[in-house]
VOTORMI-740947 format. One record per residue (C-alpha): x, y, z. Coordinates in pm, whole numbers, plus 50000, padded with zeros to 5 digits. Example, Ala and Ser with C-alpha at 12.3 -4.5 7.8 and 13.67 -1.06 7.14 Angstrom:
BEGIN
512304955050780/513674989450714/
# end
This chain:
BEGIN
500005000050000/501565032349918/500715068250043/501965099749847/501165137049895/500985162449611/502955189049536/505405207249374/509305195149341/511485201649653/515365203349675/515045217249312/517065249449231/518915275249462/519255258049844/517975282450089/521405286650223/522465303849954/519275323449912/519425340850239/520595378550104/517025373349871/515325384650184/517065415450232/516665433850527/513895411150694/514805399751065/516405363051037/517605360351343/517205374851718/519845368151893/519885361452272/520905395552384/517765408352172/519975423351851/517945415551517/520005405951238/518895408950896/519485388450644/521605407850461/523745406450807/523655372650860/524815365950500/527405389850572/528595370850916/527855333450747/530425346250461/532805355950699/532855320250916/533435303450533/536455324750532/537855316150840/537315278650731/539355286050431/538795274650043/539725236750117/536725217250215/537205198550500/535325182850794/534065210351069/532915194751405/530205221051539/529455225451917/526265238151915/524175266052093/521045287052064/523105320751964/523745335751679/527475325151692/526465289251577/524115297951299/526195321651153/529515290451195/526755265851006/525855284550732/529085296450677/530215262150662/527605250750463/528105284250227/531875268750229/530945236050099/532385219350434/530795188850511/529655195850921/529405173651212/526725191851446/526885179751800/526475195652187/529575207852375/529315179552607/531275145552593/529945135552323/531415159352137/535015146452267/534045112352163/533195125651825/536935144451791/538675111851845/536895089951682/536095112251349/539365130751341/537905167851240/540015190451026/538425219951234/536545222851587/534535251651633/534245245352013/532355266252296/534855285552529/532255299052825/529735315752617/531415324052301/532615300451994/536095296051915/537725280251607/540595256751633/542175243451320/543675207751360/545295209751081/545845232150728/544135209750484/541965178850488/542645143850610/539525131050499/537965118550142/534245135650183/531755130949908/530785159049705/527115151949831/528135151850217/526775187150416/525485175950754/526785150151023/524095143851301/523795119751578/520815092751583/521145070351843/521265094452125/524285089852360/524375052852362/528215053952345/528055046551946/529705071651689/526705060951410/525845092051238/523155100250958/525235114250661/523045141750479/523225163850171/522475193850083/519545184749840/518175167950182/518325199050384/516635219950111/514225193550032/512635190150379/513265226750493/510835236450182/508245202950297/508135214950643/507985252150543/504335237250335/503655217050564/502935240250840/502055270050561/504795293650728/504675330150607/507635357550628/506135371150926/506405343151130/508785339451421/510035308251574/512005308051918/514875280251931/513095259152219/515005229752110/518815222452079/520155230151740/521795199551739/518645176651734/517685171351446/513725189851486/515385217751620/517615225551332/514495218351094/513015250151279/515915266851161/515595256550805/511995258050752/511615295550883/515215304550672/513455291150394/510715314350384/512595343850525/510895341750852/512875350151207/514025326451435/514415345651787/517455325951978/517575313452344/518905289552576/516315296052860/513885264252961/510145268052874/509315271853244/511555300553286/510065334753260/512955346953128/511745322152775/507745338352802/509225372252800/511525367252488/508245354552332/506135381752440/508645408652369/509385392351984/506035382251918/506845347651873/504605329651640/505575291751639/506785268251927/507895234551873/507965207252140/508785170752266/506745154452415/508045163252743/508145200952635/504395196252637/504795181952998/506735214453131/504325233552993/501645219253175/503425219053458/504475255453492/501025268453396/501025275953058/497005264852991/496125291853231/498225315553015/497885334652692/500585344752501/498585362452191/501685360151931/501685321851985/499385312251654/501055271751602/502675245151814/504385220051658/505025187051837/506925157151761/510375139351869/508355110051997/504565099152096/502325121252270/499495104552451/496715110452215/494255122252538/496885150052580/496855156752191/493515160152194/493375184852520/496155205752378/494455208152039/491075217152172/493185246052453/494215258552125/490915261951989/490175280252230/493515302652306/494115312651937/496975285851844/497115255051615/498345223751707/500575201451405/501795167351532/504865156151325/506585123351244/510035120951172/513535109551208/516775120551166/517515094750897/514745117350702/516665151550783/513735151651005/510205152750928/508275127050712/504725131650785/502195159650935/499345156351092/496765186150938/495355206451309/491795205351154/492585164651272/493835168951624/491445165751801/489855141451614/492305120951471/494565121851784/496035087851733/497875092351395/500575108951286/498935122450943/500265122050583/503385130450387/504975156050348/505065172150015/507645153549826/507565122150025/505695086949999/504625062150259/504125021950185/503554996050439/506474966150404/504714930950520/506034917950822/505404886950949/502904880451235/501584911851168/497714920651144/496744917050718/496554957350770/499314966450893/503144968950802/506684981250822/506405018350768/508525024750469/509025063250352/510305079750008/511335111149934/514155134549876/514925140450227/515935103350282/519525105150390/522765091250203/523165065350492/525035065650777/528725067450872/530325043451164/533585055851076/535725084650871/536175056950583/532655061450538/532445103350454/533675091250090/530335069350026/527605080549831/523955073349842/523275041749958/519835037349976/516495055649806/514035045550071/513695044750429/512675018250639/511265034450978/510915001651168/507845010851294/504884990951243/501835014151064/498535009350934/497505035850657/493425038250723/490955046350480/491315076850561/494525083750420/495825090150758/499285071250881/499075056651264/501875038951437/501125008951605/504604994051759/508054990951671/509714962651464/513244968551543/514544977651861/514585015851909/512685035752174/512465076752155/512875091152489/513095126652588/514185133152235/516515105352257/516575079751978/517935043052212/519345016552028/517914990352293/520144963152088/523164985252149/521984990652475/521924949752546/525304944652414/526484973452644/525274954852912/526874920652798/530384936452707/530114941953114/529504909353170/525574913653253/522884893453063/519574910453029/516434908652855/516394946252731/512934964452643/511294994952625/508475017952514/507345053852570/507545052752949/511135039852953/513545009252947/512804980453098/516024954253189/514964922853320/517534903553463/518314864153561/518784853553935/521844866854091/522324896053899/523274929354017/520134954553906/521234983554066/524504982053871/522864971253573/520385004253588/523565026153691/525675009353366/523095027353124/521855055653293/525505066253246/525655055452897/522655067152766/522015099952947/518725090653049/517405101753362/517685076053673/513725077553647/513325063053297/515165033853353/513765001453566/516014969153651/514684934353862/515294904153858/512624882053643/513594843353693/510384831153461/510124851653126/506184854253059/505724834752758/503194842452479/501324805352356/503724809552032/506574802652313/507784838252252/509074861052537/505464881652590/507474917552641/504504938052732/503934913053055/507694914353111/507874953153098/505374952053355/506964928953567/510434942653588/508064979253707/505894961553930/509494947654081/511174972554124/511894988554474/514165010054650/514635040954719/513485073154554/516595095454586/519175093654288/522215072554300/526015082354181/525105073853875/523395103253825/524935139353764/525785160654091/523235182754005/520365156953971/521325137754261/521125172054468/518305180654402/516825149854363/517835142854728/516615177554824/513105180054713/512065141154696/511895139054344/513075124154023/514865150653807/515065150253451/517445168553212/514845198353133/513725204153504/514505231753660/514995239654068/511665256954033/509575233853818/510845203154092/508875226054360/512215244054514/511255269354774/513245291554978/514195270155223/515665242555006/516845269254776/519605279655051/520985245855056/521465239054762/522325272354659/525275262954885/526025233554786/525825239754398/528915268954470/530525248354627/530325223454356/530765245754090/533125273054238/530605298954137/526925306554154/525645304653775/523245333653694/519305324353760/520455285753827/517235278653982/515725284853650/518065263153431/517785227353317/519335204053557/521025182553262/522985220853184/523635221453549/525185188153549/527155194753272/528455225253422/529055203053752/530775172853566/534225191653582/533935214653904/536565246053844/538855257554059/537345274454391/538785308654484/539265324354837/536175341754768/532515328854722/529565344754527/526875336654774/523185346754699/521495379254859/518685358554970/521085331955147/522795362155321/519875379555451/518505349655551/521685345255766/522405374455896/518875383955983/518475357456191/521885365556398/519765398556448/517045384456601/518715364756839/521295387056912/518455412656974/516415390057194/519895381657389/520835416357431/524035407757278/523595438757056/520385454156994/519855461256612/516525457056525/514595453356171/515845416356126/512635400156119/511145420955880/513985422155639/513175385255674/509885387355552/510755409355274/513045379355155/510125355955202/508155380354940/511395382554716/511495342154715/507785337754666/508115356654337/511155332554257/509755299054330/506075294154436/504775314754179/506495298253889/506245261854013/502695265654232/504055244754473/502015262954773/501535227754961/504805219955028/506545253055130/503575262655348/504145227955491/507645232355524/507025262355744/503945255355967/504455216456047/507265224756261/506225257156351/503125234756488/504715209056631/507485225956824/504995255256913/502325232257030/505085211557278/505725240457406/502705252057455/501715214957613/504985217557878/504835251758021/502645279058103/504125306357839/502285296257553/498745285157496/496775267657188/496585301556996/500525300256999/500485266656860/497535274256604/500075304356467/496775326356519/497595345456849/498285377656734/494075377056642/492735357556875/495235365057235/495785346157512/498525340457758/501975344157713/504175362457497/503475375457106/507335356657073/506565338256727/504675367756570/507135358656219/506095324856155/502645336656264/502825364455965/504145345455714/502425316155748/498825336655678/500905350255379/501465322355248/497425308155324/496085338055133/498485337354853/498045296554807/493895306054775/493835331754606/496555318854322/493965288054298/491755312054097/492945307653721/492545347653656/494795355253892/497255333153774/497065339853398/497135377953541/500755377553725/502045356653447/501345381153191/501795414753461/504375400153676/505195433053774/502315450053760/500235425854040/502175432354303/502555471254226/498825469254232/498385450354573/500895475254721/498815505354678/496565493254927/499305479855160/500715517055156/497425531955174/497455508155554/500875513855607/500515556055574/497455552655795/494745567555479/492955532955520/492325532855926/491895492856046/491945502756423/494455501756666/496175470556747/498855462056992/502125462956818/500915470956502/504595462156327/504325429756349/500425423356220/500235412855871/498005442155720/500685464555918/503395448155676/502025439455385/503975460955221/507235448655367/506515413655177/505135429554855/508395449554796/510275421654820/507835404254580/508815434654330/512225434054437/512325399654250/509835407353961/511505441153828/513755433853550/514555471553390/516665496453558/513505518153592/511755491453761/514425486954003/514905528654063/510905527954123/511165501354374/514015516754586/512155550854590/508985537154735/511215516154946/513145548455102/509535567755131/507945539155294/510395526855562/511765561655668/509635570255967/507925534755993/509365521956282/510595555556471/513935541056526/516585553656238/518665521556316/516245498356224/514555515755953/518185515355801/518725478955827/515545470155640/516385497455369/519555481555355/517995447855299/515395458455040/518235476854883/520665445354850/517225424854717/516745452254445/519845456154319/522555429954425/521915393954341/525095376054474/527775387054770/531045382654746/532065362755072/535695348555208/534965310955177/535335301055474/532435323555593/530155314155282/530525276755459/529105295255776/526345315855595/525095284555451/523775260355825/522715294855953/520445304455683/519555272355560/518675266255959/516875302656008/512965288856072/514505259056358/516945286056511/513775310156543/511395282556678/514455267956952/516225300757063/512965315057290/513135288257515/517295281557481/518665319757528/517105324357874/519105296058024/522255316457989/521895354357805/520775372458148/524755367758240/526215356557987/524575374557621/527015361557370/526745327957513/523215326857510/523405341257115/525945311057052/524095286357220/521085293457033/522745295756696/524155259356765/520935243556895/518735254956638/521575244656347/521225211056554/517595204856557/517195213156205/520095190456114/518435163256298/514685169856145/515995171555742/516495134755753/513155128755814/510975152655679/512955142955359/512045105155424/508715118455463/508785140455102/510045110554985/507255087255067/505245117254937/506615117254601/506305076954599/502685080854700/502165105254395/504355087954147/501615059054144/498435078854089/497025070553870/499195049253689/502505038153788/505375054753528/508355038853424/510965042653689/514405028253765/514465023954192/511395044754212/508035056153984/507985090553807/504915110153761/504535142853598/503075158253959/506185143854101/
# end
């Protein structure tokens, strides 16, 4: 049965490479800074990397990066006739240099490219055909590349750039490495037409990536599966982005319940959805599925592109209708290359066989019913699970290797070491720890044929597997940090924030990840993890001095003032409040992106509660409205001593309602700014005494009192422009002058909203970054512990009883982390299996995980 979609001849006449300057001065690029480049200019800057390559062709390995730098290196090597070997500045890309020998390595030095010629000429015999180099079988450890010409790059740029009808004016934004094969078709399809591609390396949960579309007026977003995931995740249904007009999704199976749901969000939010089909032995897309189908049709992958062909191969033991998946067209690649012997080949085949097993309906449309050859497509990742099993055997580990769109499955004979097996291609295959699951399976289900029945034995090895949830060394520093932090199961595009990082694990591993590192990468919280663990995979050299963040130090030194104040070691007051201007500052950083309200407010009232409420239960200085954090409303005996926990805790309450309500959400996503600046007008309007809410006892430490404390900090974190900022400090200087009637501490919380505005890291002697770290990271235990500790000692001794308390409450939280993580953990375990369990390696993964 064969399948072919009309249309006119692609790959035919002048290669949009060399057709860029036709498009003048129309924006091709944006780079990451924000500086358009025409066409003309990037023509200009392509010619110029094809002279620094020289006349000779040769072989150019390409570390790749969303910038400008690295389209402007490709096309000028392409413009040069070079034949390029595209890959990620990782270790791959060391692997690559040894085993293909490049003439020329345009590596990555920090942020900027850098050209190193191996030699003068060429030691290589490349085909005339040969433009393109890319990786297929993720990072299984094999050098197998798909060798591709020109002809194929023009062909399916131009079937992509029909497919999806783009127009000049559309804009793309690089949300996919340019190294993958789907996110260098983006490239090509919008060059093609002399569209814009806007550049950046941010996530899709950082705001940083929403405000680049925003601010460009980005038209078209393309997405993995797991893309789609994030953007569930951090929010994005409840958002509308009005640029957005098509999303484009492909690098593996969606669900078709979640194609469906996305189609009909767009239906209703302005945007179309495509699902594509492809592989990189195709340059990258074979087949489309038309929107008007999405939602109905959300099961198949669609029809050819224009130029291609689809025919089903028989297979045995399949159904009559259905078939190996075989495509045509002139984006079918030359082959592939094992070795540098085989640059010099040729074409070696006209048709590709997909292994997948289709059935072409009456409909026309193409749907995918299972694999025929052993290949699963994971997080973008194309595994060879052959290569994978004689990975495992070259170690001297026999296993029955499987896998489908949860993950790999490795069931192994009696005796064998699973743990070691799972760790053995985790590190192989860069994989997260989550997507891979090991046991030991003495009897293989059998099918009555006597074959191995592999969908019963993928779910045995899952329903086997135990252990627990926190990441093992086989798993980059940065993953198992975090993963050991926050109870979860990282994956290479998580973020701190989209794991459910607040505050208070933020200081740790803020800590921890300088430590690591030997410096405090910009907005870490907000980058992948798998760029964090690359970053962490060779630590650099630590200085004498530490870039610690603001937040961390505030945290840190505030609470020395509020002991120290309570002690009467020295009596500088303000602490406590510049405390809960950080708590605003961090809300805007974490539990507004990620929405994790349950766990932060947990992470603050359970102990509160609990420590409180003993307290409470053993003497006579506190009573139940202490221990329900509600005495400063209600009264009672005893002492107003935990008004802070009491203040921020209600925060918190009405901020985790009222960000339940979807308007409110979409609103601060879209006016991140602008909602707090709105909820601080009132909070003034309280705070300068023109709204009149009665008199209260100590009125600076009531939340209505203060509200305006919290929301600056909230702003402190939101402004991004200098103006912003400026504003900021000038209502900060008119509001806390006079607020307090003590200069001294009206001072130290300018000071602190000051450093929160303006200052995002402190430079630190080492050793005292090592301090700053148990102090702030222990703030909320040394606040609960030093009432009842400092009076033991601090009426003759002050500094003691300051020291004392610092150490205790360091102590008590040190002792309570293991458990409330064992607890998180159990948590995430409890989650991970509703409502069905996911593929996991030592644990389950679910995307509320």
């Amino acid at each position: 049965m064969t399948l072919t979609e009309g249309g006119p001849r692609t790959g035919v006449g002048i290669g949009f490479v060399d057709d860029l300057a036709r498009h003048g001065t129309a924006t091709a690029v944006i780079d990451v800074d924000g500086t358009p480049w025409s066409y003309t200019r990037l023509r200009e800057h392509a010619d110029a990397a094809a002279a620094q390559l020289g006349p000779t062709r040769r072989l150019v390995l390409l570390e790749a990066a969303n910038d400008l730098e690295t389209i402007a290196w490709y096309l000028g090597a392409l413009r040069g006739g070079h034949a390029v070997l595209l890959t990620a500045s990782d270790d791959r890309s060391s692997s690559l240099v040894e085993v293909y020998d490049p003439d020329v390595v345009v590596g990555r030095v920090g942020d900027r490219a850098s050209l190193v010629e191996r030699r003068r000429g060429s030691a290589h015999e490349l085909h005339p055909d040969l433009a393109l180099l890319l990786s297929t079988s993720g990072s299984t450890g094999s050098p197998k590349l798909v060798r591709l010409s020109q002809a194929n790059l023009d062909a399916n740029a131009r079937a992509v750039a029909a497919s999806l009808r783009l127009r000049p004016d559309d804009r793309a934004i690089s949300s996919l490495p340019l190294q993958y094969c789907y996110g260098l078709s983006v490239l090509h399809s919008h060059l093609s037409v002399g569209a814009t591609v806007v550049c950046t390396s941010a996530s899709v949960v950082d705001p940083c990536f929403w405000g680049a579309v925003d601010q460009h007026g980005v038209t078209n977003l393309a997405g993995v599966p797991h893309t789609f995931d994030l953007l569930d995740r951090s929010g994005f249904p409840d958002r509308r982005h009005p640029s957005l007009r098509l999303l484009t999704q492909a690098g593996g199976r969606m669900d078709p319940s979640a194609v469906r749901s996305w189609a009909e969000l767009g239906a209703v939010a302005g945007f179309e959805l495509v699902v594509m089909y492809g592989q990189t032995e195709a340059t990258a897309r074979m087949a489309y599925l038309p929107p008007e189908l999405a939602a109905t049709c959300p099961d198949a992958v669609g029809v050819p592109v224009p130029g291609g062909s689809f025919r089903l191969e028989a297979v045995d033991g399949a159904a009559p209708d259905e078939g190996e998946l075989v495509y045509a067209g002139p984006n079918v690649m030359l082959g592939y290359a094992t070795s540098p012997g085989d640059l010099a080949a040729g074409a070696t085949l006209d048709e590709l066989r997909t292994g997948d097993l289709a059935r072409i309906d009456g409909d026309g449309l193409v749907r995918i019913v299972g694999r025929r050859r052993p290949f699963v497509k994971l997080f973008g990742l194309r595994i060879d699970l052959g290569r994978v099993a004689a990975l495992l055997d070259e170690h001297g580990i026999t296993a029955d290797v499987d896998g489908d769109d949860e993950g790999v499955a490795l069931a192994l004979p009696a005796g064998a070491d699973a743990p070691a097996a799972r760790r053995l291609v985790v590190e192989h295959t860069s994989l997260p720890f989550g997507a891979v699951a090991a046991a030991v399976v003495e009897d293989l289900p059998r099918l009555p044929n006597g074959k191995v029945d592999q969908v019963a034995l993928r779910a045995l090895v899952r329903a086997a597997v135990t252990g627990p949830t926190t990441p093992t060394a086989a798993d980059g520093p940065v993953t198992a940090l975090l993963g050991r932090l926050l109870g979860s199961t990282p994956r290479p595009d998580d973020t701190f924030v989209s794991l459910g990082g607040d505050s208070l694990t933020y200081v740790e591993a803020s800590i921890a990840l300088e430590e690591r590192l030997g410096h405090l990468p910009d907005a870490w919280h907000l980058r992948p993890v798998g760029e964090l663990d690359r970053l962490g995979a060779a630590p650099a050299a630590r200085s004498r001095i530490a870039r610690v963040d603001t937040g961390v130090v505030l945290r840190a030194v505030s609470i020395v003032l509020i002991v120290a104040s309570h002690t009467g070691t020295f009596l500088v007051g303000g602490g406590a409040h510049v405390l809960f201007a950080a708590s605003g500052f961090n809300v805007a950083r974490f539990q507004l992106r990620s929405g994790s309200w349950g766990r932060s407010l947990a992470r603050v009232a359970v102990p509160s509660i609990a420590w409180i409420g003993a307290v409470a239960a053993l003497t006579e200085d506190f009573d139940l409205a202490h221990g329900l954090l509600l005495h400063g409303w209600i009264g009672g005996r005893g002492r107003w001593a935990y008004w802070f926990v009491e203040v921020l805790v209600q925060a918190l309450v009405v901020l985790a309602v009222a960000f339940r309500v979807p308007a409110i959400r979409r609103f601060e996503r879209r006016h991140p700014v602008a909602l707090p600046a709105l909820l601080l007008v009132p909070a003034l309007a309280v705070r300068f005494d023109v709204i009149a809410l009665g008199e209260h006892h100590r009125p600076f430490f009531r939340p209505h009192e203060i509200a305006w404390v919290f929301l600056l900090g909230w702003l402190a974190a939101s402004a991004r422009s200098t103006a912003q900022r400026a504003a900021v400090t000038a209502v900060a200087a008119t509001s806390t002058v006079g607020f307090f009637g003590d200069g001294r501490r009206e001072a130290v919380l300018f000071l602190g909203l000051l450093l929160l505005v303006w200052v995002p890291t402190l430079p630190l002697p080492r050793f005292a970054s090592r301090l700053i770290g148990p102090l702030a990271s222990a703030s909320l235990y040394i606040y609960l512990t030093h009432v009842q500790v400092h009076p033991l000692v601090s009426d003759r001794w002050p500094l003691l009883g300051l020291l004392l308390s610092l150490v205790v409450g360091v102590a008590v939280w040190a002792a309570v982390q293991p458990v409330q993580r064992r607890i998180e953990h159990a948590a995430a375990r409890r989650r991970a299996g509703r409502p069905v369990p996911r593929m996991a390696g030592s644990t389950t993964w679910s995307p509320d995980t």
